[in-house]
N, C-alpha and C positions, 0 to 999 in steps of 0.2 A: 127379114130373115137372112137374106143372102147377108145384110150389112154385121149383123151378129156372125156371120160363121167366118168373114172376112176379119173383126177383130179377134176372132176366137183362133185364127191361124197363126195373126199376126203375134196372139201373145207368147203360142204354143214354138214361132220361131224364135221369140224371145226366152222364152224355159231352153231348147235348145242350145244356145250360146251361155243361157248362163251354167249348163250343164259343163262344160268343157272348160268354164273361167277357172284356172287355178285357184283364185281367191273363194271359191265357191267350196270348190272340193276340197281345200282342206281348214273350211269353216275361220276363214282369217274374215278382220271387220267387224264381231260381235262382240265384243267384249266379254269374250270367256262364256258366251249364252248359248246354248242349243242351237243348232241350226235347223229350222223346221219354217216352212213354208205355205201360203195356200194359196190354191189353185179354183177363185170364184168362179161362178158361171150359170146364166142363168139355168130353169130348170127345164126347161124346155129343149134344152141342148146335149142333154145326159148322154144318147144314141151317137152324138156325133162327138164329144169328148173320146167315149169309149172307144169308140174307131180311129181315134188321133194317138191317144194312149197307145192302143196295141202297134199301130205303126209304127212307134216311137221303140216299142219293145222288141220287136221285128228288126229292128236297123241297126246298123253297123255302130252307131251311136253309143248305142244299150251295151251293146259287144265292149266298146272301148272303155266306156265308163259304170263297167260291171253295174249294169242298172238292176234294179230287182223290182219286181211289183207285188204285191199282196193285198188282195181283194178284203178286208177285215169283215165284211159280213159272211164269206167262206170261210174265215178261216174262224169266226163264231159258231158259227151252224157245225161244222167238223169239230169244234170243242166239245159241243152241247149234243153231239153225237156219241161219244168216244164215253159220254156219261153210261153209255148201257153196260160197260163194265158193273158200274156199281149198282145200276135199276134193276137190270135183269133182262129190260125191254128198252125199246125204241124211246128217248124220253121226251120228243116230238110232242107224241102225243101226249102226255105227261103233264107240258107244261101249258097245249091247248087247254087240259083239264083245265088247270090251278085260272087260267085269263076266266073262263067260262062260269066257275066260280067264285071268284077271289073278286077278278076285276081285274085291268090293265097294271093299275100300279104294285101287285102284286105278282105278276108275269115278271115285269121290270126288277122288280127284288131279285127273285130269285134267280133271273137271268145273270144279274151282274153278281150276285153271290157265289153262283156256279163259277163264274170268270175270276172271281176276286177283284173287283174291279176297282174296290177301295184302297187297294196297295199297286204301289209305283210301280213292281214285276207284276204285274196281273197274268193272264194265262195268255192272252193276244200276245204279251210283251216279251213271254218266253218262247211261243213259239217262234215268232219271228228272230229271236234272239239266240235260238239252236238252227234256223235255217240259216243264217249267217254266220256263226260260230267260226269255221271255219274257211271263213271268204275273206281276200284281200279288200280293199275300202271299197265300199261299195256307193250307191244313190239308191235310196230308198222313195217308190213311190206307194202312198198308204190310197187305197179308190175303196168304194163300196162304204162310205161315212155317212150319206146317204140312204143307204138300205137301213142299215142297223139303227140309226135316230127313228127314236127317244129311247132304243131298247140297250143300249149301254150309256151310261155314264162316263163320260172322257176322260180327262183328266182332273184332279179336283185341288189342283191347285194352279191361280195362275199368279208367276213369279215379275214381280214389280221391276226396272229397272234399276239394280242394287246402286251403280253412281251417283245416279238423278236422286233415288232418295232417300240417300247419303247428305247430297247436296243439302237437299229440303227441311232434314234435321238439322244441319249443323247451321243453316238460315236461322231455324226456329230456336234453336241454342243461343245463337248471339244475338237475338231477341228476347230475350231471357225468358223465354217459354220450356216449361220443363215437360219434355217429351218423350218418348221410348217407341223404337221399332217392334209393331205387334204382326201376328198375323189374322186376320179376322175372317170369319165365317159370311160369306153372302149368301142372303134367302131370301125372298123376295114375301112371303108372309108366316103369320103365326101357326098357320096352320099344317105348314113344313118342316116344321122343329120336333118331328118325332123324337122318339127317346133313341129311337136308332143311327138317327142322323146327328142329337146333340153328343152321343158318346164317341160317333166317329172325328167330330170335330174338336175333340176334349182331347183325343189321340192324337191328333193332325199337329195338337198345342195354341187351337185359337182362342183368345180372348176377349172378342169382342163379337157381336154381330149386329151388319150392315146391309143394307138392301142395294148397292149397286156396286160395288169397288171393284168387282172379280169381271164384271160386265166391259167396264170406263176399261180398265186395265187393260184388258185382251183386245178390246176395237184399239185405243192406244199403239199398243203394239204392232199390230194388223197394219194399221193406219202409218207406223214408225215417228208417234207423235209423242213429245216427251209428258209423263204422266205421275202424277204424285196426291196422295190423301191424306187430308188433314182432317182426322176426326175427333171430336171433343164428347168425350164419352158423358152422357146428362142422368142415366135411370141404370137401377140392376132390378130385375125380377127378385135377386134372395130380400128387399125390401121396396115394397112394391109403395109405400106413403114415403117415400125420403127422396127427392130426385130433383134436379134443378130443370124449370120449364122451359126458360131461356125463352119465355115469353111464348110460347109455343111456336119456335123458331121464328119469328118475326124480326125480335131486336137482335138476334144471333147472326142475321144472312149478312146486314152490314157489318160486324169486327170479322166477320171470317174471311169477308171479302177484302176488308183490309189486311187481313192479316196475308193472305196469298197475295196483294197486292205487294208488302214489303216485304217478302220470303224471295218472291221472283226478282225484287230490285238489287236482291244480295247475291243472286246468282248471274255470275258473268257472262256467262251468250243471252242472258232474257236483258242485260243492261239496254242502256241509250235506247 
């Protein structure tokens, strides 16, 4: 226990310093990507983060580096408040109903419904986005992700390293493989493919769907491990007898292994 809260200072003096690196605050080193960050830790440590956070917002630090914090399960609950405008009542209770009846995953609907959560300004995204409107560059810490899991939806796209596969294409090009950059759908079974979720993903513009890519990707990234998907598209549902078996992936795992075998041989830091 003591050896956990002694790494947990030590990384907390690390976020510190990287608060202050010029290179930090004004997002240089990404290549044009978002800068956003996470902050692991076991769960058992929630009470003693909390108390590191606030001391960090308390100090002279926070002062300098116009920090801002925003709790995102306050600032849900005050969304999903502000609803009594249009109920007439408290919609708390409201939506206890719909779980009580409905089920969970229809709590979850209608929660991220209320929020917009399908769209890149969601209602989280504006509030925070009019409480800062008017502030010089600030540091943003987002706490409370936690609370609200599995009751919002995050983000629902996660975006590949555009260089790396760039790279990966033009590998697969000069292997005379004919390829195109798609965006694809991850679900993890058939039973997820409502018609509500295939029309958001027909929106979004994806094309294919896969059961891990959006998962690889985002550890990938986490991780700052270079990452890239080659997927050979075999079956469509609009004909469900026409589809190539590829042996029921058996004789498929060797050419594809080869084939990321010579994809990487043609990209120059995976050489020698």
């Amino acid at each position: 226990m003591k050896e956990d809260r002694e790494k947990i200072n030590e990384r907390f003096n690390h976020l510190k310093q990287k608060m202050i690196d010029p290179k930090f605050q004004h997002n240089e080193g990404l290549s044009n990507e978002v800068g956003y960050y996470i902050f692991d830790y076991p769960a058992n440590r929630e009470l003693f983060i909390r108390k590191s956070i606030q001391k960090i917002e308390k100090s002279e630090l926070a002062t300098e580096v116009n920090l801002k914090v925003y709790d995102v399960y306050d600032i849900m609950i005050k969304i999903l408040k502000d609803q009594q405008i249009y109920t007439g009542s408290d919609p708390i209770p409201i939506l206890e109903k719909i779980e009580e009846k409905h089920g969970f995953d229809s709590l979850i609907e209608q929660i991220n419904n209320i929020l917009e959560m399908s769209e890149s300004n969601n209602l989280i995204v504006q509030y925070i986005n009019k409480k800062i409107k008017f502030q010089k560059q600030c540091i943003i810490f987002l706490v409370g992700l936690g609370k609200v899991y599995p009751n919002l939806n995050g983000d629902n796209i996660i975006d590949l390293d555009s260089k790396f596969a760039n790279k990966v294409q033009q590998a697969l090009n000069a292997l005379n493989y004919h390829v195109k950059s798609v965006m694809t759908w991850t679900t993890d079974g058939f039973f997820r493919e409502t018609k509500g979720k295939l029309a958001r993903a027909q929106s979004l513009g994806c094309q294919l769907v896969e059961m891990e890519c959006s998962a690889l990707a985002a550890c990938s990234k986490f991780r700052n491990v270079k990452f890239g998907q080659i997927l050979f598209t075999a079956d469509s549902l609009a004909n469900t007898s026409n589809y190539d078996k590829r042996g029921w992936g058996k004789s498929f795992r060797r050419a594809s292994l080869d084939v990321g075998i010579k994809v990487l041989e043609k990209i120059d830091e995976f050489k020698n």
